[in-house]
Residue, then its C-alpha position, 0 to 999 in steps of 0.5 A: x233546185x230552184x229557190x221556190x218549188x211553186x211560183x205564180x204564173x203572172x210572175x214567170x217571163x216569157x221563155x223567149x226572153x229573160x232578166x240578166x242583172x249587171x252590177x257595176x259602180x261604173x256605167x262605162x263597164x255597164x254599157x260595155x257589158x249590154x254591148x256583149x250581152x245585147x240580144x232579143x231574148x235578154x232583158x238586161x237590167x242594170x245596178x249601179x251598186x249593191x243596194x240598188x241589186x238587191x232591190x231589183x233582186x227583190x221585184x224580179x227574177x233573174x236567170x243569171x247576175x253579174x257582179x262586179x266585186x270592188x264597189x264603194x258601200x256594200x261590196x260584191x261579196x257583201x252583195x251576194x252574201x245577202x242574195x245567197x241568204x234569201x231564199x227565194x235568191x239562193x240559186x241564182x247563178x253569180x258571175x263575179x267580175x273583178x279587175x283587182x281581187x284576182x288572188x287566190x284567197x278573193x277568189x275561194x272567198x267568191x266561190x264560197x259565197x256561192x259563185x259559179x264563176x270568176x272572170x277577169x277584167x279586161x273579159x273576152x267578150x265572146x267567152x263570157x256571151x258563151x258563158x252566160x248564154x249556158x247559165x240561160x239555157x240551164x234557167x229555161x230548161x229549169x222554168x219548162x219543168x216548173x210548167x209540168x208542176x201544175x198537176x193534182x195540187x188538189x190532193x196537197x191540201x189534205x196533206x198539208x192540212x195534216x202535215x199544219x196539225x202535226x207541227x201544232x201539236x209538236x210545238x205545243x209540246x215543244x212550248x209545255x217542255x219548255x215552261x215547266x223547266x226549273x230556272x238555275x241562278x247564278x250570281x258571279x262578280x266582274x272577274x267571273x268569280x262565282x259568289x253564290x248559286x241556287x239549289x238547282x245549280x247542284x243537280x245541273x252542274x254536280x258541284x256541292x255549295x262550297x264547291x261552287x264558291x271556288x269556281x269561276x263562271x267559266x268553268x262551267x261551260x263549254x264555250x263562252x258568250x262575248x262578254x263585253x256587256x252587249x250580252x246583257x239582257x239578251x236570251x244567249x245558248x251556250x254548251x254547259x259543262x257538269x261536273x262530270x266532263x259532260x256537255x248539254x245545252x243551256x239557254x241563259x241570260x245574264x242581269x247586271x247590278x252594280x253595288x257601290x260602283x262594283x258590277x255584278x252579275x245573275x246568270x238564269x238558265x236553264x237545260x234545254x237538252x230535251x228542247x233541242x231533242x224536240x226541235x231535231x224531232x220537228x225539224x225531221x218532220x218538217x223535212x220528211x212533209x217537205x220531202x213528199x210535198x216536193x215530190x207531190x209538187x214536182x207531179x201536180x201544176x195544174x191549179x198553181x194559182x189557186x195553190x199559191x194564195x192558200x199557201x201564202x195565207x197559211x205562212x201568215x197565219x203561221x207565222x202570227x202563231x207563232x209569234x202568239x205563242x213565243x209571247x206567251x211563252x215569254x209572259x208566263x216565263x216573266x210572271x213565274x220569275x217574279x212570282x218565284x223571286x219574290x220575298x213576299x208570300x203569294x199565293x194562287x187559290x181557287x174561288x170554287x174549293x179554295x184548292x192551292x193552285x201554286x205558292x212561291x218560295x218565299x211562302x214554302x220558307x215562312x209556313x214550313x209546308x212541303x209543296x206536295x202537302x199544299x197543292x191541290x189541298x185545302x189548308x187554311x194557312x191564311x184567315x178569311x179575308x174581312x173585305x172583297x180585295x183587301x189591300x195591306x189588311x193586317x193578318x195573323x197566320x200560323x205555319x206548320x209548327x204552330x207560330x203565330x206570325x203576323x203579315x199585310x196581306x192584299x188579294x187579287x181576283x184572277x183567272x188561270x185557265x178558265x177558272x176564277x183565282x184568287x191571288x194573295x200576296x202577304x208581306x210578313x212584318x212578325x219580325x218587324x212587330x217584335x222589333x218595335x215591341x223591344x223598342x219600346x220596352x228599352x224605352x220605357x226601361x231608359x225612362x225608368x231607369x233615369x228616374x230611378x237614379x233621380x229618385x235614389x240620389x234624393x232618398x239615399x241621403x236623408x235615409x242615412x242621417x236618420x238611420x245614424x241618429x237612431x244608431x247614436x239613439x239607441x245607446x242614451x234614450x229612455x223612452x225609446x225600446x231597443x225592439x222598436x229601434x232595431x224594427x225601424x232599422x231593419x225597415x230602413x234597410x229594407x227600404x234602401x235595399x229596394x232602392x238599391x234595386x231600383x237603381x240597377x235599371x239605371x243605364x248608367x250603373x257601373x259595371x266591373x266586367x273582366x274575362x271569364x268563364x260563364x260555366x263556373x258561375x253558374x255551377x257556384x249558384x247551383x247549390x243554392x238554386x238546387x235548395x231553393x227547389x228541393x224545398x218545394x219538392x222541385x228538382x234542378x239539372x244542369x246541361x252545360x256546354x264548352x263555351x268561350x270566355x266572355x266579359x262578364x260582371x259577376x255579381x250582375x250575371x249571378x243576379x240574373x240567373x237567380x232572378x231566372x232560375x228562382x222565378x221558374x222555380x215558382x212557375x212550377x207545381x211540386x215535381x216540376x224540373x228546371x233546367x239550365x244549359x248553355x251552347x254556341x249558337x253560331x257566334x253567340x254564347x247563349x244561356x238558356x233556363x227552362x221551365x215546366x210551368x203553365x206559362x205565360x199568357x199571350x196578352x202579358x208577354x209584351x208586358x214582361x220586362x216591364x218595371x213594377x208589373x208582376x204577375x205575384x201576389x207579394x212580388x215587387x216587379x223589378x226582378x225581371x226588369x233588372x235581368x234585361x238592365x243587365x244583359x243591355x250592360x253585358x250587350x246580350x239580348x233576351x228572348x223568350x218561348x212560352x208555352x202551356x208546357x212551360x217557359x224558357x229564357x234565352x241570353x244570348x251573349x255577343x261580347x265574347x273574348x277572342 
């Protein structure tokens, strides 16, 4: 079958007459070959090396080529190869000449190339004008069949117009099917090693987690790409393997970052299984239309002309489709990389009912709402914004469980799908707020604490003197009563003990830390907190767990949980319960006191911890103050919860004995 069913009449050559290319880097053997070939009914055209045959191949056709093999530049296999590959070329007969590659492998390689002969040089001449004037009278006989083809090209039209629907709307489909697939990360070092995967990872390959961190990346497929680097950045297929010994294809494409001079790798890709199923379909389709519009053209020929501009303007416009549609395709599936990707909350909404359109990960992760409880309803997740396109405005959000979290949010008027959007972007700085309020607490508490031991060193000495002198005083003066003596002692001892109290904020106080259990400390004090609580009809219960030694100072310790325990203790009305427990988190050993109290109110919680600030009648502030001087010792941190139902502290140690 020739290259192209329909051709232009005005480019047809008379059937008297025909075009023979020659190509040969010698004009000697070129003169020679016009010598055997020359006749009326031949145009001979000539080629001095293989760019310049393919150009020629390009303007005009040709009934047959002769083509020398051995040329400097692209070689006579090269040459044909490139013909072969046009497809208006493809089925020009080639006669390979060659005086050197006579060996059997040069000559299947000709043959493969799509050759229908090879001749030797020296050539006899009279065999190859025989030769060539067949392959002529094959090319004649050809161009008078292609003459009847001019018949009913009218009736084309309408099939051609429903055979252009049909591929529209296949690829259409083809292009949905594509865009609504879940993108598999997988992230791999420069020895192929695997360092971590997404979940998605879990459904396409059927490895656990843990399975996965033991696999190299090839591993997982089937055949392997070139990875010399080159594939970077580039969209590759390749033949994913599950688990389970099956095979599907996948299309990747590979990122590379390098950390401290060590390259590594992210691999996204995706099951293209049902893609590949939709453009079998399509090419089915387009090979059975192909099939009735070769049997329709074979029968039709009459308005070729005509025929043959519409069909090059509908290629064009094709063509622009297509194009239009694989950008798009490649602008959604950036734009859903990044929004999917990214670590700030982002969010799509509607500006006519404030319906949730989309929400990437990183808001699913902050709010702790399920995809299915947001799209298409209409929570109030995020305040009203105060402006019209705010930008870095600082917020406060609340998630599924009630947290308050603060962020900067800035916002974007959009369009999806016809309808007016509002995009949210919302980076959360709750973590960062509570970092700089710590700060500036152990600021404060550093400040406190080195006036406290400037002030003791003063006050400590003269107390002394005074208090011996009324020691000595009490024994040999008259005029001074024992009772007024031992009140003046007794105020001088309270005094000093407030001092003595003050000065545990100091950051330089000694500490005498040795390894121990933290359990049995608690269980020492229990008594004492359990007679505390039953005095105001109170109960206190202990939930202790195996936790390892830690490097603890044992008075400071039962200091800081009486401090906690007792102030709980007050927190309550008569019948509250106290409760004490300690676990492993992780690494950390934490102790946790809890409450049932009424709580503490959200203005005063950044206040807590503060040096003289209490919240009681008769209370001296330092209790609190001095539990988070000792816990900064014992390199522990504490935090807090607080709630209308109550209150819980939480110390959590980190200075454990391995």
């Amino acid at each position: 079958m020739r290259n192209s069913t329909v051709k232009s009449i005005h480019n047809l050559q008379p059937l008297d007459q025909v075009n023979i290319l020659m190509v040969d880097d010698r004009p000697e053997n070129l003169l020679a070959l016009e010598a055997v070939l020359a006749s009326p009914n031949y145009r001979l055209v000539k080629a001095g090396s293989g760019e310049e045959a393919l150009k020629c191949v390009l303007k005009q056709d040709f009934a047959v080529i002769l083509l020398d093999v051995q040329m400097p530049g692209l070689s006579g296999f090269e040459t044909a190869k490139l013909i072969k590959a046009r497809e208006k070329s493809k089925f020009v007969p080639i006669i390979f000449i060659t005086a050197i590659s006579q060996t059997t492998e040069h000559v299947l390689k000709g043959y493969n190339l799509g050759a229908v002969d090879y001749i030797f040089k020296p050539f006899h001449p009279e065999t190859l004008k025989l030769k060539v004037q067949e392959f002529v009278k094959i090319h004649q006989n050809q161009d008078q069949k292609e003459v009847k083809l001019q018949k009913e090209l009218l009736d084309v039209n309408v099939k051609l117009n429903i055979t252009t629907r049909d591929l529209k709307k296949n690829e259409e489909l083809a292009r949905v099917i594509g865009e609504t697939l879940l993108d598999t990360i997988i992230t791999f070092d420069c020895e192929g090693t695997i360092i971590s995967v997404n979940p998605a990872a879990q459904k396409l390959f059927g490895y656990s987690m843990e399975e996965f961190l033991g696999l190299k990346i090839e591993d997982l497929f089937a055949d392997m790409w070139d990875n010399n680097g080159s594939c970077v950045g580039k969209m590759l297929e390749a033949v994913a393997k599950h688990k389970n010994e099956s095979r599907y294809p996948v299309e990747l494409q590979i990122g590379e970052a390098v950390i401290h001079d060590e390259h590594f790798y992210v691999c996204s890709l995706r099951d293209i299984t049902e893609r590949k199923q939709q453009y079998e379909l399509l090419e089915k389709l387009v090979e059975e239309r192909t099939n009735e519009l070769v049997i329709a053209n074979e029968k039709l020929r009459k308005e070729i002309e005509v025929r043959m501009q519409f069909e090059e303007e509908l290629r064009k416009e094709i063509e622009v489709r297509k194009q239009f549609a694989e950008d798009l395709r490649l602008s959604q599936e950036h734009f859903y990389k990044i929004f999917q990707s990214s670590p700030c909350l982002i969010e799509i909404r509607s500006m006519t009912d404030s319906r949730y359109l989309d929400v990437n990960e990183s808001w699913l992760k902050f709010t702790g709402y399920s995809l299915v409880e947001v799209i298409g309803r209409q929570l109030a997740v995020l305040p009203a914004c105060h402006k019209e396109s705010p930008q870095n405005e600082k917020i406060h959000y609340l998630t599924k469980s009630g947290e308050n979290r603060q962020g900067l949010l800035a916002t974007e008027i959009i369009e999806v799908k016809g309808e007016s959007c509002v995009l949210s972007v919302i980076t959360d700085v709750t973590e960062l707020e509570q970092l700089g309020a710590k700060i500036a607490r152990l600021d404060r508490l550093n400040l406190i604490g080195e006036m406290a031991a400037g002030i003791a060193h003063e006050i400590r000495n003269p107390m002394t003197t005074v208090k011996g002198f009324l020691e000595l005083s009490k024994k040999s003066i008259d005029n001074l009563s024992v009772q007024y003596i031992d009140l003046m002692l007794s105020e001088l001892d309270r005094a000093n003990s407030i001092i003595s109290e003050f000065l545990n904020l100091a950051k330089n106080k000694q500490s005498y830390k040795k390894s121990q259990w933290l359990n049995p400390i608690i269980e020492g004090l229990y008594p004492l907190i359990k007679a505390e609580a039953l005095l105001a009809d109170k109960t206190v219960s202990l939930m202790l767990s195996e936790v390892p030694r830690l490097y603890l100072d044992e008075k400071e310790i039962s200091q800081l949980i009486l401090n906690l325990s007792l102030n709980g203790l007050e927190s309550m009305a008569a019948g509250g319960e106290l409760t004490i427990k300690t676990y492993l988190d992780g690494q950390d050993v934490v102790l946790e006191i809890q409450d049932r109290g009424s709580g503490i109110e959200p203005e005063l919680v950044d206040m807590i911890g503060t040096p003289f600030f209490t919240t009681k009648d008769s209370g001296t502030g330092l209790g609190l103050p001095i539990c988070y001087s000792v816990a900064e010792r014992h390199r522990a941190v504490i935090d807090l919860q607080t709630s209308t139902k109550g209150t819980t502290f939480f110390v959590s140690f980190r200075e454990r004995d391995f």
